[in-house]
KEKOLVO-47144 format. One line per 8 residues: number of its first residue (from 1); their letters; for each residue x, y, z of N, C-alpha, C, O, CB. Coordinates in pm, 1 decimal, padded with zeros to 6 digits. Glycine has a CB too. Example, Ala and Ser with C-alpha at 12.3 -4.5 7.8 and 13.67 -1.06 7.14 Angstrom:
REM KEKOLVO-47144
1> AS> 01319.0:-00569.0:00780.0:01230.0:-00450.0:00780.0:01320.0:-00330.0:00780.0:01423.6:-00331.9:00846.5:01130.8:-00447.3:00904.6  01285.0:-00225.0:00708.0:01367.0:-00106.0:00714.0:01290.0:00003.0:00787.0:01340.9:00113.8:00803.9:01408.4:-00059.8:00572.5 $
This chain:
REM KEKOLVO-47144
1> XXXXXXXX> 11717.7:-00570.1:-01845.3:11590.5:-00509.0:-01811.0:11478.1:-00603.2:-01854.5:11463.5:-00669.8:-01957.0:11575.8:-00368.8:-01877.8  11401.8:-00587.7:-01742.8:11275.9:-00711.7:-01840.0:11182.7:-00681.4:-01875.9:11121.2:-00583.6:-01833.4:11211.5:-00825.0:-01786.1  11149.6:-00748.6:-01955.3:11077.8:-00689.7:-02116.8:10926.6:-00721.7:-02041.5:10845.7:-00667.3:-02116.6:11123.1:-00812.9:-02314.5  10849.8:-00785.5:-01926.6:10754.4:-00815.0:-01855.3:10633.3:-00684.5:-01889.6:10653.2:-00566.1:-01862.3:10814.0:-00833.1:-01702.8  10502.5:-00741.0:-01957.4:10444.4:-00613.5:-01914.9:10374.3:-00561.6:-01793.1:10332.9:-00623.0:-01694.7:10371.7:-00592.9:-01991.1  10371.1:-00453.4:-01818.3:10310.5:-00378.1:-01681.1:10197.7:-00332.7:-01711.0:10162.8:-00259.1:-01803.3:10386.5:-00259.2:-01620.5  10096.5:-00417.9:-01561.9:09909.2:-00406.4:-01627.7:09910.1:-00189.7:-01585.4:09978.1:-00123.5:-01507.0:09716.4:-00562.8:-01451.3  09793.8:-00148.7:-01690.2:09802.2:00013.2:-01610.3:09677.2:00009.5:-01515.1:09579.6:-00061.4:-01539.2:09783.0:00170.0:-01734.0 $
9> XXXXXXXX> 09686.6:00084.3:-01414.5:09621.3:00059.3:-01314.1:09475.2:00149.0:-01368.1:09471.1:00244.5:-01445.6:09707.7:00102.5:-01172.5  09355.3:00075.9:-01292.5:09233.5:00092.9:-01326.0:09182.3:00225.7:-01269.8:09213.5:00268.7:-01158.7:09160.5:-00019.2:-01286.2  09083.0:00300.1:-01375.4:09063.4:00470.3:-01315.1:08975.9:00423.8:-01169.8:08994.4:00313.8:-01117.6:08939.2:00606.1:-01451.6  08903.1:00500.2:-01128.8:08816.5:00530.8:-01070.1:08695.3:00489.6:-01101.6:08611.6:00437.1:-01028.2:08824.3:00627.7:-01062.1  08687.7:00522.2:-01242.5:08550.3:00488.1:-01317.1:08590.5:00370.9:-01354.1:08485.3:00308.0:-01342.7:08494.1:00579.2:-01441.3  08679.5:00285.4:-01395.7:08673.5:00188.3:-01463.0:08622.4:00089.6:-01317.5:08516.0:00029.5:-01302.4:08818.7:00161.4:-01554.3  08710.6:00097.1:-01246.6:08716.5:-00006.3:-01127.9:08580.8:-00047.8:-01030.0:08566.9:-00154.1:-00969.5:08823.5:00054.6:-01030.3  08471.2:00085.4:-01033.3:08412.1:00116.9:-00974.2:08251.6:00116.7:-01061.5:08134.1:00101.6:-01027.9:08481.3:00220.2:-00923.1 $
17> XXXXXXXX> 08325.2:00142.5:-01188.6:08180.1:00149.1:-01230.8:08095.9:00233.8:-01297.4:08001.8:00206.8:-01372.0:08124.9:00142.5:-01150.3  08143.8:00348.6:-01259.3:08067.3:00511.6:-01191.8:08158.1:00599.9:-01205.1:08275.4:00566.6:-01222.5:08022.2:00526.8:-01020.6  08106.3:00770.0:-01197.4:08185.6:00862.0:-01219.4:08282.9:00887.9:-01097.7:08279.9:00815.4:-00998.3:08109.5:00968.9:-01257.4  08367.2:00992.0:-01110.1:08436.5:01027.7:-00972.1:08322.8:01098.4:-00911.2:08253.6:01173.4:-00980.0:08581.6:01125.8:-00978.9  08299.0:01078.7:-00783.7:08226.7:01116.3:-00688.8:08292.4:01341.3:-00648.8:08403.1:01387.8:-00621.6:08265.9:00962.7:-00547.2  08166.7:01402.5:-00666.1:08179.2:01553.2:-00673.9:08162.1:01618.3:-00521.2:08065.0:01599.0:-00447.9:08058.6:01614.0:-00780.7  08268.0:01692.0:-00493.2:08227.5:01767.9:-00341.4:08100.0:01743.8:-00318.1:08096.4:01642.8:-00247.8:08241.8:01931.3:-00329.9  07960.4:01794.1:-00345.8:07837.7:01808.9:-00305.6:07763.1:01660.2:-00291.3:07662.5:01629.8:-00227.2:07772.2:01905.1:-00403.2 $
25> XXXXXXXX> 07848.6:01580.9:-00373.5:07813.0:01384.9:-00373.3:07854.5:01365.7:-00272.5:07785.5:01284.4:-00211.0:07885.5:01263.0:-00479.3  07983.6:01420.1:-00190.2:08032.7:01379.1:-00064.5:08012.3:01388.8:00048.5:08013.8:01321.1:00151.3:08105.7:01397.7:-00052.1  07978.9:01550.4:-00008.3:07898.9:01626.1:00129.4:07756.6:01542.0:00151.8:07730.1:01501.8:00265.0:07853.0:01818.3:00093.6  07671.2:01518.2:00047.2:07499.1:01449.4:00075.0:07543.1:01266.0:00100.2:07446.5:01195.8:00130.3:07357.8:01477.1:-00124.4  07610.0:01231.0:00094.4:07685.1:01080.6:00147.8:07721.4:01108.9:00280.4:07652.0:01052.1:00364.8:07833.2:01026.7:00062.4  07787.9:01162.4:00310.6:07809.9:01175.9:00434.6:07686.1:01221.4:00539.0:07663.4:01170.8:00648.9:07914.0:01261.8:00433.0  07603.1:01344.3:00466.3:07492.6:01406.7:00524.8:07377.5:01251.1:00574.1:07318.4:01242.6:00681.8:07421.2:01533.7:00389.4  07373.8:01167.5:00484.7:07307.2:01035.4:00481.0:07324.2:00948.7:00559.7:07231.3:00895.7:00620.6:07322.7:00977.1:00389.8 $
33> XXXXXXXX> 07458.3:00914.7:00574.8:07505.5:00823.9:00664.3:07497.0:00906.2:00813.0:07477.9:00831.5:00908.9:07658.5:00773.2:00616.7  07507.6:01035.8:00840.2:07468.8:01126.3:00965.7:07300.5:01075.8:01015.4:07233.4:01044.8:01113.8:07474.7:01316.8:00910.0  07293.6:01096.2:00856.0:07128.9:01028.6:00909.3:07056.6:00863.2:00954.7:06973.3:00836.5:01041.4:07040.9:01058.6:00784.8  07104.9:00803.0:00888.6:07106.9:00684.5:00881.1:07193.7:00573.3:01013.8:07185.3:00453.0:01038.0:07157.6:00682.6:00746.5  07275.0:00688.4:01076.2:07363.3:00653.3:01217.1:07265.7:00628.4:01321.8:07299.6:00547.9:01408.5:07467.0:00780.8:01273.3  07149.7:00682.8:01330.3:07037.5:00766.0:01411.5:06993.5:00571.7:01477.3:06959.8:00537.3:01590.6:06873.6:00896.1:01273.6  07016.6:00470.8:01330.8:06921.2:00355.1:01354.1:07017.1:00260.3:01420.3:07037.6:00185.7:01324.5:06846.9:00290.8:01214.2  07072.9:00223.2:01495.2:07187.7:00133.6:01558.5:07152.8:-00012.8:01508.8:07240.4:-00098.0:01523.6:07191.6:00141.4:01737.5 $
41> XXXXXXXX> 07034.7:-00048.6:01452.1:06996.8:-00176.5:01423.2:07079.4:-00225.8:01307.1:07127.8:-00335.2:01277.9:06852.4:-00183.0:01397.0  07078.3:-00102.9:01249.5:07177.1:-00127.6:01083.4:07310.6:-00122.9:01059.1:07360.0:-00043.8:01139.3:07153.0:-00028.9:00980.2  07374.8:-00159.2:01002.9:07513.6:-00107.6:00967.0:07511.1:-00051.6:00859.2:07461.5:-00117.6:00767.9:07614.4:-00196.3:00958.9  07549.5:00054.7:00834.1:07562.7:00145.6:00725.7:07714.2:00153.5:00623.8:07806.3:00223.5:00666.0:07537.4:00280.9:00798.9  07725.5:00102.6:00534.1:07799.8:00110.4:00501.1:07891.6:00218.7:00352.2:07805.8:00258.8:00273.5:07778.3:00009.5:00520.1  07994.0:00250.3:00323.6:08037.0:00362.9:00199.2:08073.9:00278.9:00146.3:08135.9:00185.6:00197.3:08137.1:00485.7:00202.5  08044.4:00291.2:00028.2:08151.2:00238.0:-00101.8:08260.0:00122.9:-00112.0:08377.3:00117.3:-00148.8:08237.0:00346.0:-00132.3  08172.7:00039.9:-00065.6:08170.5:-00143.4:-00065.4:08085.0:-00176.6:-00136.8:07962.9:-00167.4:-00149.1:08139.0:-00228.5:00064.2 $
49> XXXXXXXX> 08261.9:-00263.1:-00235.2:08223.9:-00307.9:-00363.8:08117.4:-00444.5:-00287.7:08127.0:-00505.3:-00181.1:08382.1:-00356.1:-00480.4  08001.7:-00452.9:-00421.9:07924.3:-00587.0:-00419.9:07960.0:-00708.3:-00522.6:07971.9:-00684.0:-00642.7:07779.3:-00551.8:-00445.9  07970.8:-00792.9:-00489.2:08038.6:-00932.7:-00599.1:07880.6:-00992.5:-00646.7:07829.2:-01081.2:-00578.5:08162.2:-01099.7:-00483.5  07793.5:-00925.0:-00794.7:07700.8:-00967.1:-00820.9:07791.6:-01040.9:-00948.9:07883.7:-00988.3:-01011.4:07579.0:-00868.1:-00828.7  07737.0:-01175.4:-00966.5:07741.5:-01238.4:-01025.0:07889.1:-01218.9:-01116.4:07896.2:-01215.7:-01239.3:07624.0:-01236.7:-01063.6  07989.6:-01208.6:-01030.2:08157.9:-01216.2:-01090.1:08201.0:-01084.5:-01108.3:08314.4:-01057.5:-01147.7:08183.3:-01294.6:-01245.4  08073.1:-00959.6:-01067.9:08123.1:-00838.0:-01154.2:08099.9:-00746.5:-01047.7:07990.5:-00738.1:-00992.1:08042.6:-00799.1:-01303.9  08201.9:-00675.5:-01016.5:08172.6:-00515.5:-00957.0:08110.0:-00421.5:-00901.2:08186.1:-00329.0:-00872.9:08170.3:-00463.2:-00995.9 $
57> XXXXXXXX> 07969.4:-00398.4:-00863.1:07955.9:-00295.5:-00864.0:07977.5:-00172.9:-00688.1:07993.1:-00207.8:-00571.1:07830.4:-00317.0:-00937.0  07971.0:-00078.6:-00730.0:08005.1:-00019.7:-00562.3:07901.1:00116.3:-00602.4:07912.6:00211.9:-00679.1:08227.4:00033.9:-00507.9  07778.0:00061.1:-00491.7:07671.6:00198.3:-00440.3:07758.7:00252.9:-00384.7:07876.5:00218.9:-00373.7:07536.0:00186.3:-00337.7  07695.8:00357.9:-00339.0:07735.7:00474.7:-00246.8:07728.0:00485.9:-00100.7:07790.9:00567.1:-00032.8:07669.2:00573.0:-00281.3  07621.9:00372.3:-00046.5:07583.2:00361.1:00023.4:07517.4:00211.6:00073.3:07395.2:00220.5:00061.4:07539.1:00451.1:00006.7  07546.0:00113.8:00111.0:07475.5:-00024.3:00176.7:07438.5:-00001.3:00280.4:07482.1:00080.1:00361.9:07547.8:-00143.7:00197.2  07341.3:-00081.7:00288.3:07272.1:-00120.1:00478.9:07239.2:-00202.7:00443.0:07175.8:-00229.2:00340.8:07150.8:-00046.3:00580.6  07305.5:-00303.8:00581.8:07305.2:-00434.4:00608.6:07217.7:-00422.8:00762.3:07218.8:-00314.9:00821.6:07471.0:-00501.3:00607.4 $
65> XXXXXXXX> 07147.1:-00536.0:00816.9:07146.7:-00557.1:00954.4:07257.3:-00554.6:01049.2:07348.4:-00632.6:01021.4:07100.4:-00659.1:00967.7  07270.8:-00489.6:01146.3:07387.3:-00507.8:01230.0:07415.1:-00637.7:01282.9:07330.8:-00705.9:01341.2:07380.8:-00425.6:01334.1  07523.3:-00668.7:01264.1:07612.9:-00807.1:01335.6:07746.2:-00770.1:01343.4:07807.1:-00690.6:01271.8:07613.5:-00957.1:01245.1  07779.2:-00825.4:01422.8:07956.1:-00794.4:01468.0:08047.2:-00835.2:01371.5:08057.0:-00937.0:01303.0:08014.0:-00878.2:01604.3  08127.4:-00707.9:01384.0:08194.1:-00691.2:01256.3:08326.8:-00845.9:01310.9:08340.9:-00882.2:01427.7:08269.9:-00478.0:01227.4  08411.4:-00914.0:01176.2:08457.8:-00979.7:01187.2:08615.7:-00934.8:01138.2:08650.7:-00941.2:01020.3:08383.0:-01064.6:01147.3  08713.7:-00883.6:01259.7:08778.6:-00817.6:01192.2:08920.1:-00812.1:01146.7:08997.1:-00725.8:01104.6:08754.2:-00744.6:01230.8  08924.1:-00986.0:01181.8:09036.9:-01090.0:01130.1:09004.7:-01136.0:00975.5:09089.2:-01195.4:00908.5:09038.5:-01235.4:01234.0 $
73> XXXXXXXX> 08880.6:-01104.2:00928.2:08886.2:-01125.5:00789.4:08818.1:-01082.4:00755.6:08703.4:-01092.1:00799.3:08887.1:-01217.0:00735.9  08854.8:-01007.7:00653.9:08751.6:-00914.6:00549.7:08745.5:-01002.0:00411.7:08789.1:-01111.5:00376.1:08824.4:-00735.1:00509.3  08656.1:-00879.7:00342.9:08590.1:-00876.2:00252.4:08608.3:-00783.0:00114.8:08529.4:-00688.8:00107.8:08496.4:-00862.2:00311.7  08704.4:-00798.3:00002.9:08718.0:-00689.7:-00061.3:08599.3:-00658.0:-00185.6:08570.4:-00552.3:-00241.6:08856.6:-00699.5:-00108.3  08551.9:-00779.3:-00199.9:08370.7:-00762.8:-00256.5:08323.2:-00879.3:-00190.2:08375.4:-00989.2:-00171.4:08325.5:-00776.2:-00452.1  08174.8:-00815.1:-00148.0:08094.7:-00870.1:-00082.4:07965.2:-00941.5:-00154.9:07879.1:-00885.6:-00222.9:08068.8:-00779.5:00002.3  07972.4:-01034.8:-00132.2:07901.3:-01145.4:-00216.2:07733.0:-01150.1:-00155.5:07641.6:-01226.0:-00187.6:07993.3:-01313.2:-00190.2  07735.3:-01057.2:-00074.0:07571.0:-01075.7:00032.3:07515.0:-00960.4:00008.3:07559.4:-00852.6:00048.0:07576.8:-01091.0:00222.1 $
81> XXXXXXXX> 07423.8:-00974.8:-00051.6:07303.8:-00831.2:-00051.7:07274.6:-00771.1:00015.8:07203.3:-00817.1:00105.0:07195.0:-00829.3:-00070.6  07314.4:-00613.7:00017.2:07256.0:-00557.2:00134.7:07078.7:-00533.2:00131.7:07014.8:-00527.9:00026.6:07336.1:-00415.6:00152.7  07031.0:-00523.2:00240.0:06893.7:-00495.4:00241.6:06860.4:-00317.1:00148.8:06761.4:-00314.4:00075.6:06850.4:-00501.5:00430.0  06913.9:-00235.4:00156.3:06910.7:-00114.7:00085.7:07049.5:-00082.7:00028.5:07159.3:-00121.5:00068.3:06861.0:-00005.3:00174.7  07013.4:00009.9:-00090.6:07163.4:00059.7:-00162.9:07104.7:00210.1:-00180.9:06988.9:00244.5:-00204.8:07222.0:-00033.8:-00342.9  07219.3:00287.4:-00162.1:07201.9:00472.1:-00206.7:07252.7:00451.4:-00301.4:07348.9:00376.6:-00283.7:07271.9:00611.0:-00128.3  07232.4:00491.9:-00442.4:07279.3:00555.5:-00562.2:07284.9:00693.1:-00568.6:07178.2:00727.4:-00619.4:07209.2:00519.4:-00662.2  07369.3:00816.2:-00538.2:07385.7:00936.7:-00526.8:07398.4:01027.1:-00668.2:07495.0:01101.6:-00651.8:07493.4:00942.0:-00443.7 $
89> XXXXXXXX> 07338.2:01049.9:-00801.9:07390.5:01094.3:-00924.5:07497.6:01178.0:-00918.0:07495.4:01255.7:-00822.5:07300.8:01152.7:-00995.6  07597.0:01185.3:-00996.7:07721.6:01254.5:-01017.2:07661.5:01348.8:-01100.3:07540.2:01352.7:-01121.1:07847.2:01175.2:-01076.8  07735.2:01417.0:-01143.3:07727.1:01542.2:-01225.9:07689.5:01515.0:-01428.6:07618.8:01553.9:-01521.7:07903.8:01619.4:-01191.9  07815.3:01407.5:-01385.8:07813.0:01362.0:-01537.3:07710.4:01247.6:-01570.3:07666.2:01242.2:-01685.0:07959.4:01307.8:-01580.0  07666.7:01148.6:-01469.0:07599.7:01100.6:-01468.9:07452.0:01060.4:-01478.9:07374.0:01076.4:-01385.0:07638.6:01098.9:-01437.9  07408.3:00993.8:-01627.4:07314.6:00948.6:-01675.1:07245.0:00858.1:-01591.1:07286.0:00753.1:-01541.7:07346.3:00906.6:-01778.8  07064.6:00946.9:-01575.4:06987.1:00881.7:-01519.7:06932.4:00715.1:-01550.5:06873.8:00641.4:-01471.2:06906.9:00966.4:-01525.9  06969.7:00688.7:-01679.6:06951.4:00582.2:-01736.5:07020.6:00468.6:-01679.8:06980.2:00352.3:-01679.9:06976.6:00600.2:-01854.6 $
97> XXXXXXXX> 07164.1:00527.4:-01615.2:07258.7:00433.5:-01598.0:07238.1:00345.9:-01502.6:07245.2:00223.0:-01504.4:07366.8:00482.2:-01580.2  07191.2:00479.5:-01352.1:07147.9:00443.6:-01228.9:07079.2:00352.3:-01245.4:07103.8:00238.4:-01205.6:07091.4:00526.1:-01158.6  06967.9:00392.2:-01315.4:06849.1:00302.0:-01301.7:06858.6:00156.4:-01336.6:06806.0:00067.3:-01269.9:06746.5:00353.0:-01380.7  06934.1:00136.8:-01453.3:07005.4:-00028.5:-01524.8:07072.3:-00089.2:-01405.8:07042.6:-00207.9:-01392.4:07149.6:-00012.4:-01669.1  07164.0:-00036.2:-01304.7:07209.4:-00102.9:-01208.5:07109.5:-00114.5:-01081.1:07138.5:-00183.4:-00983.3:07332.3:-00044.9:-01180.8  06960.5:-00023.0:-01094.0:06891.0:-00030.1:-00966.8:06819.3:-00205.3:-00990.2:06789.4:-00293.2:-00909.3:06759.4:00123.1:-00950.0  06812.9:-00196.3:-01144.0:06748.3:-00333.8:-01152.2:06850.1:-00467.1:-01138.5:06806.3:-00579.4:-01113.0:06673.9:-00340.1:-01295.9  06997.1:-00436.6:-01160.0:07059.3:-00528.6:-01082.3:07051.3:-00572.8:-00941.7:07052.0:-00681.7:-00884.2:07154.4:-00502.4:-01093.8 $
105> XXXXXXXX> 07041.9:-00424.5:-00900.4:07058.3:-00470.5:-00768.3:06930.7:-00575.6:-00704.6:06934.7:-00660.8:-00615.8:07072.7:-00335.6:-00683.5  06851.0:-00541.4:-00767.3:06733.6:-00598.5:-00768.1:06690.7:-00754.7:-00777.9:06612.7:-00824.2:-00712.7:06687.5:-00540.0:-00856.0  06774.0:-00778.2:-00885.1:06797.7:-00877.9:-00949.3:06949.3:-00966.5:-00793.7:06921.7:-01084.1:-00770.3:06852.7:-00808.4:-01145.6  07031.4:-00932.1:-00741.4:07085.5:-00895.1:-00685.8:07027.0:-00969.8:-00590.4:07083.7:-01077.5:-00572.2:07103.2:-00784.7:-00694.9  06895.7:-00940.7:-00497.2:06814.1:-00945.3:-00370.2:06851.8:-00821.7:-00273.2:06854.5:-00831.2:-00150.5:06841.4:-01088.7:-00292.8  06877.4:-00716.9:-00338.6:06820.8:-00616.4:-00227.5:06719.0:-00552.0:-00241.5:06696.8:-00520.7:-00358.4:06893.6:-00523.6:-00195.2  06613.6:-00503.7:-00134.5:06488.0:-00505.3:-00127.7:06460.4:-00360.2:-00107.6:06346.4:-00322.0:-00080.8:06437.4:-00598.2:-00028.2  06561.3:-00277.6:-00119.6:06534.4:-00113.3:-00128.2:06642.1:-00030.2:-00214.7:06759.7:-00066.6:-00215.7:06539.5:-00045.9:00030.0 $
113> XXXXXXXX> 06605.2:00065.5:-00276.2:06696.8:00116.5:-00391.4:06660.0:00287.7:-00352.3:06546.8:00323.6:-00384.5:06642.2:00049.2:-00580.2  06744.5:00385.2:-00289.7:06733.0:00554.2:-00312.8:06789.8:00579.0:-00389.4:06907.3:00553.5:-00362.9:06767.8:00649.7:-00226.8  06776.0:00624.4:-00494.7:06817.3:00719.7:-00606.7:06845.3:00844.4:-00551.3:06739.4:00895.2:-00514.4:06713.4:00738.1:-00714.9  06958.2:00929.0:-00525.2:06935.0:01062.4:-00462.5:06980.5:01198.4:-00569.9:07075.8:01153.2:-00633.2:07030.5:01062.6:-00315.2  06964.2:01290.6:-00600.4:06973.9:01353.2:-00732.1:07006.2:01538.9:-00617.6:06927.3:01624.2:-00577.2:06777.6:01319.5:-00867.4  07130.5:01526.8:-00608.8:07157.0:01679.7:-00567.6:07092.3:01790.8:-00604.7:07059.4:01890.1:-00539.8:07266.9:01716.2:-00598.9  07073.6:01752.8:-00753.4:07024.6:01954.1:-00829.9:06886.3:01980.1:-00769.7:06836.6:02083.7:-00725.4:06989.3:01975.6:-01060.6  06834.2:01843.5:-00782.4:06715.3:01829.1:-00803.5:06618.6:01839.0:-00607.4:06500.3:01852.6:-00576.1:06715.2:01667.9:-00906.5 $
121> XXXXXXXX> 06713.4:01827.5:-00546.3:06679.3:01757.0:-00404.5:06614.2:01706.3:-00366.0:06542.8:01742.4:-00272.4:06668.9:01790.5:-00328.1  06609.6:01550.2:-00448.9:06518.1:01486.6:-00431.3:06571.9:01365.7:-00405.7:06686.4:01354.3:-00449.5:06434.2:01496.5:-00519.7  06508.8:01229.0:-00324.2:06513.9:01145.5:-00316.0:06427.1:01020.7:-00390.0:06314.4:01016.1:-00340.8:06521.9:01167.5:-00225.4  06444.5:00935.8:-00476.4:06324.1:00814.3:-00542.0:06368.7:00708.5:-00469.9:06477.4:00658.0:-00497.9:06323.1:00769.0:-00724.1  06285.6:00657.2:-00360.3:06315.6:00532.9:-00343.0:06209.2:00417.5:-00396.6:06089.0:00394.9:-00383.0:06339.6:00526.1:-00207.1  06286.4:00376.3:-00443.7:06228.2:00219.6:-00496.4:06259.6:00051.8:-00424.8:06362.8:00011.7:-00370.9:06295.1:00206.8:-00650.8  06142.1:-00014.5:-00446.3:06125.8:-00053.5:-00369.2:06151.7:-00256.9:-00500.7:06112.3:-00278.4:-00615.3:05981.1:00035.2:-00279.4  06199.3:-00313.8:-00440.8:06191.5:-00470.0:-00522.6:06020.6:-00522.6:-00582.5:06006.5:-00582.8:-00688.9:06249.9:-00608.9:-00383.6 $
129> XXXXXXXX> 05940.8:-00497.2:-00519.8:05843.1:-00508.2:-00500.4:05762.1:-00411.3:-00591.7:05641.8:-00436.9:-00597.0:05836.5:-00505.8:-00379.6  05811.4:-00290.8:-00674.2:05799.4:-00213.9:-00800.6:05712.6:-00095.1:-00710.8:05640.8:-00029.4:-00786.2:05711.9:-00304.7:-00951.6  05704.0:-00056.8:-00579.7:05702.8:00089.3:-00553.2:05785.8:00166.7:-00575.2:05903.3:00130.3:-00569.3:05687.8:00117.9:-00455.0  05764.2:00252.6:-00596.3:05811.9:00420.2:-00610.1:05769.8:00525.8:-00530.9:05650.6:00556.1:-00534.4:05775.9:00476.9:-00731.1  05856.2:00595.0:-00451.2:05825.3:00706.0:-00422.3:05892.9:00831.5:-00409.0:05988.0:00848.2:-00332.6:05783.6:00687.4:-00346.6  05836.1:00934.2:-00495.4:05975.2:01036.8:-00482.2:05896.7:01150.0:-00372.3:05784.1:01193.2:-00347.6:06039.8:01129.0:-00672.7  06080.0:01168.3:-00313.3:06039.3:01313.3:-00189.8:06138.7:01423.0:-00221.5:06247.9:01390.0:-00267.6:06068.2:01272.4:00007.4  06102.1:01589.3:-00194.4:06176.2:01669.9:-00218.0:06165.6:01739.2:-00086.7:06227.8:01845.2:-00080.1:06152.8:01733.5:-00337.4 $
137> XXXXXXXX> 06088.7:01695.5:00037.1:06114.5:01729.6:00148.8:06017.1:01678.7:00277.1:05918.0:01608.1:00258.1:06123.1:01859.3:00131.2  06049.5:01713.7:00378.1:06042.7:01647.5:00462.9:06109.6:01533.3:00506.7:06229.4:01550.3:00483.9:05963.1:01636.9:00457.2  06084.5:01399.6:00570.9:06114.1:01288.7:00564.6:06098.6:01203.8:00508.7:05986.1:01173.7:00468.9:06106.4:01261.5:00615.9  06223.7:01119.8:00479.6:06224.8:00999.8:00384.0:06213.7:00876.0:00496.0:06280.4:00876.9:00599.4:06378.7:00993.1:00277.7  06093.7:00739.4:00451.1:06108.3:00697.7:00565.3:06128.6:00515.6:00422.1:06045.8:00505.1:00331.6:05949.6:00746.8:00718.2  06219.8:00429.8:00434.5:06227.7:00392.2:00355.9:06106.2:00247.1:00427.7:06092.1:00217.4:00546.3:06380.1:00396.9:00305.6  06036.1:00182.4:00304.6:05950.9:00110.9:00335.1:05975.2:-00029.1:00360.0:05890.2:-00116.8:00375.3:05874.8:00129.3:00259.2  06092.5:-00039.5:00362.3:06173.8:-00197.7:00355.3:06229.0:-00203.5:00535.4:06202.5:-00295.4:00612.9:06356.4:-00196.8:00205.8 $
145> XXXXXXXX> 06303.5:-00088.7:00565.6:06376.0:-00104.1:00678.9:06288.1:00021.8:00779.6:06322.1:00058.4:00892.1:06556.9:-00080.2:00643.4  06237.5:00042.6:00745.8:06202.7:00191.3:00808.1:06340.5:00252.6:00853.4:06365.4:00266.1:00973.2:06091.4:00183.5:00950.9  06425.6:00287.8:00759.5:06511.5:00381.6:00790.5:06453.8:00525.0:00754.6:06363.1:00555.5:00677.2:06637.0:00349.8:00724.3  06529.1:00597.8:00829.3:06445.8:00787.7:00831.8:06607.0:00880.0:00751.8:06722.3:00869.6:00793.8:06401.2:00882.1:01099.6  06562.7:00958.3:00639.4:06640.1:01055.9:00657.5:06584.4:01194.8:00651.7:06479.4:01197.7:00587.4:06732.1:01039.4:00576.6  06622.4:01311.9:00699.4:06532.5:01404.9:00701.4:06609.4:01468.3:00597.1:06731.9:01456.2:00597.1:06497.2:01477.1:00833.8  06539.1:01546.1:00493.1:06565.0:01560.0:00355.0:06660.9:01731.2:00358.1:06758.1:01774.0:00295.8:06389.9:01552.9:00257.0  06551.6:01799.4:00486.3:06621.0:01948.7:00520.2:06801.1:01915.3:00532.7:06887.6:01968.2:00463.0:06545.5:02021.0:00702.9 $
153> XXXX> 06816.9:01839.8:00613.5:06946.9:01794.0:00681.2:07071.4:01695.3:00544.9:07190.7:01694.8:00514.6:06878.2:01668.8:00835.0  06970.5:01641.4:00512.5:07034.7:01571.1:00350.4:07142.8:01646.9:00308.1:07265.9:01643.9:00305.8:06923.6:01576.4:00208.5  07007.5:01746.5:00261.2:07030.8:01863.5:00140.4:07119.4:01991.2:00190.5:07136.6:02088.6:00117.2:06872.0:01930.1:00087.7  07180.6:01980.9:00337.9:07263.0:02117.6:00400.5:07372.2:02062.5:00364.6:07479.6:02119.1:00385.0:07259.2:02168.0:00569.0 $
């Protein structure tokens, strides 16, 4: 028998970063990307890891400009900044945390950051450029891409 060790495989949180993602995180991710489908210019992407500087991290949400997907070779972290990232808060999840990786991303070169907070139904998008703006309804119209989400529809 061989004595070889065996690595243990990485949680969810370890691999990723972040908490396990909660029914109502899935349901307003998905509700987002419903919204965010609306713009054909973009590609929208889930939970593609980013390769910042050797390390990990995976939003909830990327948008890239649309270009044809290449689909003889992928990408298992992506080394190119998307133009916007969704950060969706988990349950267990510290506002502090989000925010330390919004300034990576930042740091990063992406040029739009939504913070989205279920309890709260609200959206903060931030901007590279050090705007802020928080919405709890109507439309979100982000100031980087003019992407639209309508907040009623978010939040169902």
């Amino acid at each position: 028998m061989s004595t070889a060790t065996i690595e243990k495989s990485l949680s969810y949180e370890e691999e990723r970063g972040k908490p396990m993602p909660s029914f109502n995180h899935g349901a307003i991710q998905t509700n987002l990307i419903g919204e965010f489908m609306r713009h054909r210019e973009f590609r929208i992407l889930s939970e593609v890891t980013l390769d910042i500087n050797g390390k990990p991290f995976t939003p909830d949400l990327s948008v890239y400009a649309r270009t044809p997907l290449d689909l003889r070779h992928d990408l298992s972290r992506n080394p190119v900044p998307p133009l916007l990232v969704v950060e969706i808060l988990s349950p267990q999840q510290a506002t502090q945390q989000v925010m330390d990786k919004v300034d990576i991303y930042f740091a990063f070169g992406v040029k739009s950051c939504w913070v989205v907070s279920p309890p709260m139904h609200s959206i903060q998008i931030l901007t590279a450029d050090g705007k802020e703006l928080v919405l709890n309804s109507g439309t979100a119209t982000d100031p980087v891409t003019a992407l639209t989400a309508n907040l009623a529809a978010v939040f169902s």
